[in-house]
Structure formats: C-alpha cells, structure tokens
VEXDREN-2710 file (C-alpha; in Angstrom, 1 decimal):
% VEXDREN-2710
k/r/px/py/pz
1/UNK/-26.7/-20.5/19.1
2/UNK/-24.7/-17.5/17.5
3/UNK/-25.3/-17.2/13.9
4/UNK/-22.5/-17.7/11.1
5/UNK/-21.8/-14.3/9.7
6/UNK/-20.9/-14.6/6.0
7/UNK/-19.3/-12.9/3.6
8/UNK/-17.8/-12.3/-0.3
9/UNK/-14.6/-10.2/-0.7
10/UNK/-13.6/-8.8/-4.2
11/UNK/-10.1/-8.9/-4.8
12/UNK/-7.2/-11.2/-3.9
13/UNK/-4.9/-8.3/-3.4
14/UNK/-3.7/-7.4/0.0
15/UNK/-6.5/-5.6/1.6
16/UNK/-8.8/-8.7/0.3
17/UNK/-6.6/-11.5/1.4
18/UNK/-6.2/-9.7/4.9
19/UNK/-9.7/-9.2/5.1
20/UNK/-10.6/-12.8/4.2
21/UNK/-8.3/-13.8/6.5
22/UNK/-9.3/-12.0/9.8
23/UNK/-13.3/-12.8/8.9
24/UNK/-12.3/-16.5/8.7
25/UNK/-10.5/-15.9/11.8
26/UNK/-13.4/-14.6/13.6
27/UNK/-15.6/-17.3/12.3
28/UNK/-17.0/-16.1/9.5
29/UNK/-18.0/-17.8/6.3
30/UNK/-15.7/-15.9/3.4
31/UNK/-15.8/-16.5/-0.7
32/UNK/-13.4/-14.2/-2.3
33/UNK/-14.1/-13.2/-6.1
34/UNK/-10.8/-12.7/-8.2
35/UNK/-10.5/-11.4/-11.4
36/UNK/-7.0/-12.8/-12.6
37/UNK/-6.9/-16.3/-13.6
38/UNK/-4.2/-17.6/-11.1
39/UNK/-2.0/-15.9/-8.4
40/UNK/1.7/-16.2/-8.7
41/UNK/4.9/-15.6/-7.6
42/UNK/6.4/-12.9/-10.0
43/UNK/6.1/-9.1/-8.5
44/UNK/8.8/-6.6/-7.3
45/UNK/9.1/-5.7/-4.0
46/UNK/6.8/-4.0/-1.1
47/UNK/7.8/-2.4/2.2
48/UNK/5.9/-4.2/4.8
49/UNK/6.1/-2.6/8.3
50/UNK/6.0/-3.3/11.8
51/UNK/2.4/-2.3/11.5
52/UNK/1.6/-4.7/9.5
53/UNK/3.6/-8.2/10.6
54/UNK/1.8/-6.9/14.1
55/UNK/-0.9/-9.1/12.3
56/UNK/0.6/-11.0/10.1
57/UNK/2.3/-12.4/12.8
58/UNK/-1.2/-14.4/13.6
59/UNK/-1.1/-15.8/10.7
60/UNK/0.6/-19.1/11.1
61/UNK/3.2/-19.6/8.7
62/UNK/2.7/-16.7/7.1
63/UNK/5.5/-14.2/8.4
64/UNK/8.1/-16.7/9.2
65/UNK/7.6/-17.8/5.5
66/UNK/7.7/-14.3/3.9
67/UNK/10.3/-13.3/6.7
68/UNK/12.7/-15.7/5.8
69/UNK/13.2/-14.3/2.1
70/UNK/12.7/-10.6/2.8
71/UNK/15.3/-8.4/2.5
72/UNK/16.2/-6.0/5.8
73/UNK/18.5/-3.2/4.7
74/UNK/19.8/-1.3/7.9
75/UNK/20.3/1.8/6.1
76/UNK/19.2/3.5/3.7
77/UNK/21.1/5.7/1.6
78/UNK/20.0/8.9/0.1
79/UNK/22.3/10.7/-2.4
80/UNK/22.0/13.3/-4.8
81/UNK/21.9/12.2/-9.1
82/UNK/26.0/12.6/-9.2
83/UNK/26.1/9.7/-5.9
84/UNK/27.2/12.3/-3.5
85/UNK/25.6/11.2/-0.3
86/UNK/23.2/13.5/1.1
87/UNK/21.9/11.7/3.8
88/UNK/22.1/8.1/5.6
89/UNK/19.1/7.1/7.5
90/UNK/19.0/4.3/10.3
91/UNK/16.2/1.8/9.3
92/UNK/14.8/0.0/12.6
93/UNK/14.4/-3.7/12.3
94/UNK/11.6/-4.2/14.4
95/UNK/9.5/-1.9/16.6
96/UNK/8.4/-4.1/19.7
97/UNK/9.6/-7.3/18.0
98/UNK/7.6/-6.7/15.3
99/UNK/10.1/-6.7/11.8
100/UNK/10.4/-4.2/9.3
101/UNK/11.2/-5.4/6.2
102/UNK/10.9/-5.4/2.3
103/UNK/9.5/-8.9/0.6
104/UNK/8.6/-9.7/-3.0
105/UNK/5.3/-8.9/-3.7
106/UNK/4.1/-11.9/-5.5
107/UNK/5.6/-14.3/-3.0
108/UNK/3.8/-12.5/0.1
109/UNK/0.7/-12.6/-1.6
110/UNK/0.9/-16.1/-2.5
111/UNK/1.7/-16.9/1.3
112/UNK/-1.4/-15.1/2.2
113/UNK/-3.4/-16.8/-0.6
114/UNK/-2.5/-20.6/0.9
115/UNK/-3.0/-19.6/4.6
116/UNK/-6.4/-18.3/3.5
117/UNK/-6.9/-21.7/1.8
118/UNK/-5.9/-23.4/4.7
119/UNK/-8.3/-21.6/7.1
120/UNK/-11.6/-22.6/4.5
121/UNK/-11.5/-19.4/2.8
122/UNK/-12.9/-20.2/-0.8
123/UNK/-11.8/-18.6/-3.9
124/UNK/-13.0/-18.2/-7.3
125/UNK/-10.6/-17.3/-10.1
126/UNK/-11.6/-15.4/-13.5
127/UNK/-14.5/-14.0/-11.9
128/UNK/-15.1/-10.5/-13.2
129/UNK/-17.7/-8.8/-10.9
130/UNK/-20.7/-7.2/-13.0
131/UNK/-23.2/-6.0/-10.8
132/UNK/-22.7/-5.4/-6.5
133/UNK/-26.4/-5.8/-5.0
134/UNK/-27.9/-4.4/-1.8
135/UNK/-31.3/-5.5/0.2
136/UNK/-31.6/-4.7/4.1
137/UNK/-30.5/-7.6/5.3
138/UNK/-27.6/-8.9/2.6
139/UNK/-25.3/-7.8/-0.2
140/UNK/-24.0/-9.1/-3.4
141/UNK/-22.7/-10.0/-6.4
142/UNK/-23.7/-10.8/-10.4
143/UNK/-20.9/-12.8/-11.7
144/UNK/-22.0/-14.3/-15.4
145/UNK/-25.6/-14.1/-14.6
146/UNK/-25.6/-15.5/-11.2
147/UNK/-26.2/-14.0/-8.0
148/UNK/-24.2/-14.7/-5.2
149/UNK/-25.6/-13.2/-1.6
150/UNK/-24.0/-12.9/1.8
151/UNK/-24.7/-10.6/5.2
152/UNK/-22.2/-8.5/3.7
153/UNK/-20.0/-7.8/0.6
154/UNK/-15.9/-5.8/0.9
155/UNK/-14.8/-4.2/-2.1
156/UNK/-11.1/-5.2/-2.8
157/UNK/-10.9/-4.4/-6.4
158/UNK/-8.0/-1.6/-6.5
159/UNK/-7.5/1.4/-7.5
160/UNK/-10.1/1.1/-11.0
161/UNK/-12.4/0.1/-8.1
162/UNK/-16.2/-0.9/-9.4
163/UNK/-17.3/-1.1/-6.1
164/UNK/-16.1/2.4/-5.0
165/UNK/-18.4/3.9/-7.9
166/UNK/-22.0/2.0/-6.4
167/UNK/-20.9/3.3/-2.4
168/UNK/-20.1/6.3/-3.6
169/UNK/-22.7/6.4/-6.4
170/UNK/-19.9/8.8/-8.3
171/UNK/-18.6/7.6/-11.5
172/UNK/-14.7/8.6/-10.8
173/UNK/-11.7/7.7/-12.1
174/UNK/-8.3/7.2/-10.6
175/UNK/-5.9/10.2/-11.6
176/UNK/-2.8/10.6/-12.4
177/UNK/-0.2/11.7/-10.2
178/UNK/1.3/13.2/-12.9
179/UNK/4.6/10.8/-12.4
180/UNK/5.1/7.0/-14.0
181/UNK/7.7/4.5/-12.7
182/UNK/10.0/2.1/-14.6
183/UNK/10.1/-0.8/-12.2
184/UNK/12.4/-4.2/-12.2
185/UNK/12.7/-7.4/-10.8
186/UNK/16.2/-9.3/-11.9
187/UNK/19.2/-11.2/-10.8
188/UNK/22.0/-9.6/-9.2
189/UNK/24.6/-11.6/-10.3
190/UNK/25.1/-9.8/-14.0
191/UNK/26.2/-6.6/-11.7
192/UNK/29.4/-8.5/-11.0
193/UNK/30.7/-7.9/-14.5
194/UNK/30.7/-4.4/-14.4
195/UNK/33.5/-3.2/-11.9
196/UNK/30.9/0.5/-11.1
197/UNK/28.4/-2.4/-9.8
198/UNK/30.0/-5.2/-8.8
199/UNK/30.1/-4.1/-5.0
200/UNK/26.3/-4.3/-5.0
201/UNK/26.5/-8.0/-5.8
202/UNK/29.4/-8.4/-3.2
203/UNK/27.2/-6.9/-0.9
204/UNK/27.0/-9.4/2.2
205/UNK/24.1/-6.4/3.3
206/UNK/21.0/-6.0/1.9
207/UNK/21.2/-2.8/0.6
208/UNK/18.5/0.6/-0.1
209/UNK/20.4/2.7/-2.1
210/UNK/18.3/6.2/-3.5
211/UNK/19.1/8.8/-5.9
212/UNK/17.3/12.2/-5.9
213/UNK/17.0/15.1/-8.6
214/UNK/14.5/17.6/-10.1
215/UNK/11.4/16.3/-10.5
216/UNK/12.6/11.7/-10.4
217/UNK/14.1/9.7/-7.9
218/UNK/15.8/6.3/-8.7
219/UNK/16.0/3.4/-5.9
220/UNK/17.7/0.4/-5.6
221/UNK/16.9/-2.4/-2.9
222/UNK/19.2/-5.5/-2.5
223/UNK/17.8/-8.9/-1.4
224/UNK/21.0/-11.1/-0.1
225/UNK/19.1/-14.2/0.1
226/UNK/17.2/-14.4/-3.3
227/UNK/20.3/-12.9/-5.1
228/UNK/17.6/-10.4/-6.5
229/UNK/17.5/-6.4/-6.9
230/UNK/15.4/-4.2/-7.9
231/UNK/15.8/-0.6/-9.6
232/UNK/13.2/1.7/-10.0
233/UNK/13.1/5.2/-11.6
234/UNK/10.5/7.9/-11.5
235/UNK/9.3/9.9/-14.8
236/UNK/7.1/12.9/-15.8
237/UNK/4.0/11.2/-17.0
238/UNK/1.5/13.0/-19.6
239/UNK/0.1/10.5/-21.1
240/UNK/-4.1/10.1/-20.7
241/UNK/-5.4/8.2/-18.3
242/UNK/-7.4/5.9/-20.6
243/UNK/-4.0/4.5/-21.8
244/UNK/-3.1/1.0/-19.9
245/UNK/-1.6/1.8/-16.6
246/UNK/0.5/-0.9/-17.0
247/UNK/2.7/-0.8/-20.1
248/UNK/6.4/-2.6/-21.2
249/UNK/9.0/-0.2/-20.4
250/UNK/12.5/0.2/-23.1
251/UNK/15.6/0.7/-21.3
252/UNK/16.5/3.6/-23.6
253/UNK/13.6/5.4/-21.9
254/UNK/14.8/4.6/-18.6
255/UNK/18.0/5.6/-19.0
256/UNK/16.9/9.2/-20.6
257/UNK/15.0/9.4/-17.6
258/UNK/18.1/9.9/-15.9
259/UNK/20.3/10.8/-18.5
260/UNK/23.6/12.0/-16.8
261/UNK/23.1/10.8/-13.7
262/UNK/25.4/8.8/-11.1
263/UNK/27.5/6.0/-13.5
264/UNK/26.3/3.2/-10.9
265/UNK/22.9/3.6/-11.3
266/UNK/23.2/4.1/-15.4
267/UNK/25.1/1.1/-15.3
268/UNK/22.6/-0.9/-13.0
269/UNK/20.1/0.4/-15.6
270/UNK/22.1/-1.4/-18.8
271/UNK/21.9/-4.6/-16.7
272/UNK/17.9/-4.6/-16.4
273/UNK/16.8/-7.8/-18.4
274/UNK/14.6/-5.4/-21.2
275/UNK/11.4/-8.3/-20.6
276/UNK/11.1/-8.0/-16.9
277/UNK/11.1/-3.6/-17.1
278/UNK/7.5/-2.3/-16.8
279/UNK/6.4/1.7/-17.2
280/UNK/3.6/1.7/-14.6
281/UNK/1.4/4.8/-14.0
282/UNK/1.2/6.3/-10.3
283/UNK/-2.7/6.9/-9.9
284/UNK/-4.4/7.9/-7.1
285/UNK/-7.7/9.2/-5.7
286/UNK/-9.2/11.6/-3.8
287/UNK/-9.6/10.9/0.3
288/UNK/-13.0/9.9/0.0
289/UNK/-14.9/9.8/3.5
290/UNK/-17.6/7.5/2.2
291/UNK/-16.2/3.6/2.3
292/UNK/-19.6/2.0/3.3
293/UNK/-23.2/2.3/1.3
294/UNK/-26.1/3.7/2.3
295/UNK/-27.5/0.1/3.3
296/UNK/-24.6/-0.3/5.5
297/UNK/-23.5/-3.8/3.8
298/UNK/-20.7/-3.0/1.3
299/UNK/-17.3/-1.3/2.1
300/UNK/-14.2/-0.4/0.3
301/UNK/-10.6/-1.4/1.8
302/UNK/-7.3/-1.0/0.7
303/UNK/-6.6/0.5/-2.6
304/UNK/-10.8/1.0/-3.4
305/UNK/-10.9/3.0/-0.3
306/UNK/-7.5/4.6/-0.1
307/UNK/-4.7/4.5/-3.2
308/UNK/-1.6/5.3/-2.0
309/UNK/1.7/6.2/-4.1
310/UNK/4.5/4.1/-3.4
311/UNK/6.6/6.9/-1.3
312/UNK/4.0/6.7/1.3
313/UNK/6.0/2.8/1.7
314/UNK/2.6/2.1/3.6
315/UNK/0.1/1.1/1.2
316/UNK/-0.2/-2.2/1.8
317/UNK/0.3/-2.1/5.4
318/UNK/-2.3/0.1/5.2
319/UNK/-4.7/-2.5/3.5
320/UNK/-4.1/-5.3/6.1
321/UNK/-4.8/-2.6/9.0
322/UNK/-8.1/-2.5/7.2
323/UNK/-8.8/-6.7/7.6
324/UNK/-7.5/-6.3/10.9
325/UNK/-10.2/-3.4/11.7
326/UNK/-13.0/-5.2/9.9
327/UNK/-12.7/-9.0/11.3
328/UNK/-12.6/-6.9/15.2
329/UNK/-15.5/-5.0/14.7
330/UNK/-17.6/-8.0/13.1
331/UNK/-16.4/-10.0/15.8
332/UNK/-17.9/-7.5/18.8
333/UNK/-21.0/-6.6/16.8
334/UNK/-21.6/-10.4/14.9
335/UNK/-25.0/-10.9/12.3
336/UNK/-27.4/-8.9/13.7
337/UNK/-25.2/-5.2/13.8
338/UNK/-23.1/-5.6/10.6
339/UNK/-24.1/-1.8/9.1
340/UNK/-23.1/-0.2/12.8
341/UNK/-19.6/-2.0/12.1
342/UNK/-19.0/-1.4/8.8
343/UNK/-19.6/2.1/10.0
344/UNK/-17.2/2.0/12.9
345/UNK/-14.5/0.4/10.6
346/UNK/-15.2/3.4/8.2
347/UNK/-14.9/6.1/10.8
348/UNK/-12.0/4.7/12.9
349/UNK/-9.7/4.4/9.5
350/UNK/-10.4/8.2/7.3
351/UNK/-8.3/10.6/9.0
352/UNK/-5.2/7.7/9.4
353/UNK/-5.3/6.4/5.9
354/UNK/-5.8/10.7/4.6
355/UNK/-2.7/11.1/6.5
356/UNK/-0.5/8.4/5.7
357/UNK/-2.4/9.1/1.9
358/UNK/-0.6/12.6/2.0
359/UNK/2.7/11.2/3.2
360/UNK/3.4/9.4/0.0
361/UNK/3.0/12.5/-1.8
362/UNK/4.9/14.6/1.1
363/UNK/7.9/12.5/0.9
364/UNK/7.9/12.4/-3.2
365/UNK/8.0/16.3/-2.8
366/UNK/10.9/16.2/-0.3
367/UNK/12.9/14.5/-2.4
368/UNK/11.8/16.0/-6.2
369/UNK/12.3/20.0/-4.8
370/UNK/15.9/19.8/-4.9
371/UNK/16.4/22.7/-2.1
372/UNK/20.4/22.0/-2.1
373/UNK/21.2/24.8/0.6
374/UNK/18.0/23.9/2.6
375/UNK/19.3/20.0/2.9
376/UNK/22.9/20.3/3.1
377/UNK/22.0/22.6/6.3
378/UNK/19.3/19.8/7.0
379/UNK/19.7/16.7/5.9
380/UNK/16.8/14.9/8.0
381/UNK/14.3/17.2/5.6
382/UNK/14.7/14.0/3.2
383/UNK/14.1/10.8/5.6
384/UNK/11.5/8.4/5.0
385/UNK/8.7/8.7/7.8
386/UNK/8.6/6.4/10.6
387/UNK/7.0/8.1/12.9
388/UNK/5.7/5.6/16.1
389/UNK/2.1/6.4/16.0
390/UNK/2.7/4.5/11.9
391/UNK/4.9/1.7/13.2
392/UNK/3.8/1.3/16.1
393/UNK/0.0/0.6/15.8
394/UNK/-2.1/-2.5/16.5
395/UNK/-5.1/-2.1/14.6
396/UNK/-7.1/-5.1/15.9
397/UNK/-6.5/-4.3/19.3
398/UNK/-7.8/0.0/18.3
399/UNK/-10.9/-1.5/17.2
400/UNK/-11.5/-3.6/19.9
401/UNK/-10.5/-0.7/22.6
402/UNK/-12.8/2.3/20.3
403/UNK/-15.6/0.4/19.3
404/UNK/-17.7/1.6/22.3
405/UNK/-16.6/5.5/21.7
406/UNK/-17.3/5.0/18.1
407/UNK/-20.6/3.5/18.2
408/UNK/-21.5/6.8/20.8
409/UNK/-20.3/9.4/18.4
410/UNK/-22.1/7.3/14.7
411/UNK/-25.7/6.7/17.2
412/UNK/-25.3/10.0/19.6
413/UNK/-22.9/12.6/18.1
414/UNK/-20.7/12.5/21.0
415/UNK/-16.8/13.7/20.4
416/UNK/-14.5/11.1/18.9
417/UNK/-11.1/11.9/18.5
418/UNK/-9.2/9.3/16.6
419/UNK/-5.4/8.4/18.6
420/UNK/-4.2/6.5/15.7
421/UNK/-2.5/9.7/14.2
422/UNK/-0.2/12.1/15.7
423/UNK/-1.4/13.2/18.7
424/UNK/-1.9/17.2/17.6
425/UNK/-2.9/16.4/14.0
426/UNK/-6.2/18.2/12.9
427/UNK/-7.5/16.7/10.3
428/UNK/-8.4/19.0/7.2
429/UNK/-10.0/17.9/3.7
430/UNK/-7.4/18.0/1.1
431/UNK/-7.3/17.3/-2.5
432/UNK/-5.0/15.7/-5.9
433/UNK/-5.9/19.2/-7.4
434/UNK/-4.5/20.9/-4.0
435/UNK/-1.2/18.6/-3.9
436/UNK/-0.7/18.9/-8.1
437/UNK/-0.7/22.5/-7.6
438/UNK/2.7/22.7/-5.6
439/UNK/4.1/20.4/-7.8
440/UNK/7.4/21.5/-8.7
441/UNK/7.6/24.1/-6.1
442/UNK/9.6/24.5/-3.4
443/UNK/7.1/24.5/0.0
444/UNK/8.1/25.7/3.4
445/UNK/8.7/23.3/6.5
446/UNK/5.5/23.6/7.7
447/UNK/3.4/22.7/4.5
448/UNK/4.2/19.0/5.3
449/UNK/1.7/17.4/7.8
450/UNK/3.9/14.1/8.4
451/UNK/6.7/14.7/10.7
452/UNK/9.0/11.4/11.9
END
C-alpha cells in the first residue's frame, strides 16, 4: 500500500497555490497556511507566459477561466518620454499552443484558490506562522501555540520570507532595488473625455504601450474585455527599508515622476482614480543557492526562494515552474525519499531562476541607460526577452526526464549540466551590490547575460 505523503504550504500566493496544487495532484495530503484574512479579486495585472499556462493548462478550469479575461496585446510599443517610437516589438500569442498573456492578478489567484479547493486542498486564513519545526522524519509549524506536523513543510511567504531565514539560518532582509513603482488598476472609459487619450479607450486591441527615459519607465497595458488599464511609472527610491513597502501613492508625485514627459501618458496619469494608486517598493534578494534545510524537509519557492523585479515579466511564471518541479519529484521519490527531492527540486531550479533573476534587472537597465545613438542604430537592444529556452519550457516534464542525472550528481558528484537555460550559459555568482553598482551607467553589449 503506498503511503499518503503530506504536506503544509505557507503562502497562498502563486508559488503556494501552484505548489498545493501539483502535490494534491500527485496525491498528496496539502494544508496551506495564509496570513491575509480572505483572498480577493482586486490586483493589477501579471504577465503570465507560455511557460507557465504549459501547466496551468492541467488545471481544469483554471486557464480557460483566467484566459477568457486576460488581455493579449500583439505588440508592444516602446517609445522614448516625448512618444517618439523607438521600437515595436511582435508579442507571440502562444509558443506550441501554449498562450501568452497578461491577466489581473487577484482574479488569477482567486481561480487558483477554488481549483485548489476543489481538488481537497485545505486552507487556513489569518494564520501568521510563528515558529517552522524540523525532526528527521517531519516538518512544521507553530501557529498560536499549536503545532501542526507533516512529511514536509514549503515556504511560500514572499519576499519578507520567515522561512527563508530558519533554511538559510541568516537573518536577511529584502533590499531595495533602489527604484519604487506607482501602480494602477482603473476603468478605461474616463480616457474617452480627453481627446490625447481617447484612442486608447477606442482601442478594439488590447494595447502595451511603454515610455523610456533616464533612470523611469512608464507602461500602459489595455484589457478590451474588462474595459480596464493599467499605468505604471517607475521612481528613484531612497526611502529605508523598514518603511512599509506598500504605501498610498498621490498623483502629484506620479506626475513629477515624469514631469514633461509625452502629453498622453501625463494625461492618462490625471485620469488615475487617486484611491486605487499605490507607491510600492521594488525589493529583492540575493541568488541564494540554499532553498532546502539541513534536515532536507523545508524549502523555499517562488518569491522566498527567488524575488524577481517586475521587468524580468517572469516572476510568477517562475513560481508555478517551482509547484510543477516539486509535485514531479515527490511523485517519483514518494514518503520514504522526500529530503533527496527537495534536493533535486533545489538543484534543478538555481542557475534558471539566477538567470531569469538577472533578466529583470538586465532589461530595467536597457531601458533606464538612455544610449540614444546606440538604439536608434539598434533598436532590438530594448526588447523584452523571450528567448525559447524561457517560453518554451515544461517544467514537470524536466523534472521527470533529470531526476535520475540529478540524484547521480547530489549522491555521487557526477557532472550535471542544467539544459533549462541557454545552451552556452555558464553560470557565475552574482550579487544586488554587483548589479547596484552599474546603476546609472551605460554597460557594453556584452555585460547583459540574457539574449532573446
């Protein structure tokens, strides 16, 4: 009789929904631990890949539900902070039938949330981990005094990850990026009063519309069906770290944040209901190599493991690679192997997530150097990656296909040589301190490690 494998996931965010999801899939007993009273629908908007519906397209109802409200702009439009367009750049709508698309972020979590439901998955709400536990043979958590065991536990708790500190036994904390973001969520239909905006509500396209300049860039994404945009604008951001990451923004701020810029996007700016604009801080961390303990029975995913800025436009993908990884690998190795495939999960994802970690940062830079001469001569310097070996991945089916030349290289030291990166990528350690330094400064071709 095979043995239920169980275990508790903390966090309801992407990684820990994905990850709930794929255990239960596998047969696993799952209890997630959230620390928000209720999910809900409100949220901007996230790029979710081809990558990533590769797996979400198991899912049920899942991506035909998110999928039938996302938005899928063919194009998207790069132009300097007067509107002269710099550079237009094809945006694939699938990759092997797999769609590329961007959703609202609260709505695709909530999607996730109810299949999860539906599959057994149990949640508690309010539950504000205080202690994660470790024995030989199970993990855990202390939530108001109580202990709560399984064969294993996932830390999904974000970027101010607690989890991250007990496997890494470092008391770190996320830092900044030295940017912020003013981001919205509103209505289109008030830009049909203004005649420099109008044409984006008239818009039969969903539309991806970005602005670059020294040191901020502005986007704006379209979403035909909900009659919703967004607008986002990048800032300098010195305040400390210990201030909320998470404040209300003033639309007299944004608009000094790109004060003289392009009259559409000023006047976009105006339109911004003042309640739904937030001034949230960019943090990341470090690549950290270490995602499982020392016991083998807790591991980081998504944003515990591996922040990512939102110019990598893979985060989240990213996160629900990491479910995918982790129900394959529990599947093959079941009760009795769970620290070998913790392990394996840990060792097939570093160098990928370190990469497309960078990229976020590598395309920020692109478009904050402001190298006129260098892009007017080569206007492809300032696309978005989408390279294949990103798009195109299956995670589940890489774990299932490396497991064996994993396990060899964690028990034997053989050679392992990850394939889900560019196929002549060397990996090398890299740092916030190392990127932070060429902030600001114009970098050669060949400093940039992500090529489409």
């Amino acid at each position: 009789m095979v043995e239920i494998v169980s275990a508790i996931v903390v966090g309801a965010g992407f990684g820990g929904l994905a990850t709930a999801i794929e255990l239960r899939r596998k047969g696993c007993k799952v209890k997630v631990f959230e620390a928000v009273k209720n999910l809900d629908n409100k949220g901007d908007v996230i790029m979710v890949g081809s990558n990533a519906t590769r797996i979400m397209e198991k899912w049920g109802p899942v991506l035909p539900g998110v999928e039938e409200l996302a938005a899928q702009p063919d194009t998207m439009r790069i132009q300097d902070q007067n509107g002269k367009i710099l550079f237009n750049q094809p945006l694939p709508a699938d990759y092997e039938g797999c769609p590329n698309f961007y959703a609202n972020r609260g709505r695709t979590q909530r999607s996730m949330y109810e299949y999860a439901v539906s599959l057994g998955v149990e949640f508690v709400f309010d539950a504000r981990i205080s202690e994660f536990l470790e024995t030989e043979t199970s993990a855990g958590v202390i939530l108001n005094g109580k202990i709560y065991e399984a064969d294993f536990v996932i830390g999904a708790d974000g970027v101010h990850s607690k989890a991250r500190a007990v496997v890494t036994k470092k008391q770190e904390k996320p830092q900044k990026s030295g940017f912020a973001v003013y981001r919205s969520w509103f209505q289109l239909e008030g830009l049909r009063k203004n005649p420099k905006t109008e044409w984006i509500a008239a818009s039969e396209k969903d539309l991806l519309l970005v602005w670059i300049g020294k040191d901020t860039h502005a986007i704006v994404t379209t979403n035909t069906k909900m009659k919703s945009i967004t607008c986002f604008a990048t800032h300098k951001d010195d305040s400390n770290i210990e201030e909320s990451w998470n404040l209300p923004g003033k639309i007299e701020d944004m608009l000094a944040a790109v004060e003289g810029w392009d009259q559409v996007l000023l006047e976009v700016i105006k339109q911004i209901p003042p309640e739904v604009l937030i001034d949230w801080k960019l943090l990341w961390r470090n690549p950290v190599k270490q995602w499982v303990s020392e016991g083998g029975r807790l591991a980081l995913v998504g944003d515990a493991a591996h922040p990512h800025l939102a110019t990598s436009g893979t985060g989240g993908a990213q996160a629900i690679e990491d479910g995918a990884t982790i129900g394959a690998l529990i599947d093959i190795n079941g009760k009795a192997n769970i620290p070998l495939a913790l392990r394996a999960y840990e060792k097939l994802r570093f160098e990928r997530t370190a990469l497309t970690q960078r990229m976020g940062w590598e395309t920020r830079h692109r478009w904050h150097q402001t190298d006129w001469e260098m892009i007017a001569s080569n206007p492809e310097f300032l696309k978005l990656p989408q390279p294949t070996w990103l798009n195109g991945a299956d995670a589940e089916k890489y774990a299932y296909d490396n497991f064996e030349a994993v396990k060899s290289n964690l028990e034997t030291g053989s050679p392992f040589k990850s394939t889900n990166i560019p196929e002549d990528h060397v990996h090398v350690d890299w740092t916030i301190e190392d990127m932070m330094a060429r902030e600001g400064e114009q970098v050669g071709a060949e400093f940039y490690q992500v090529q489409d």
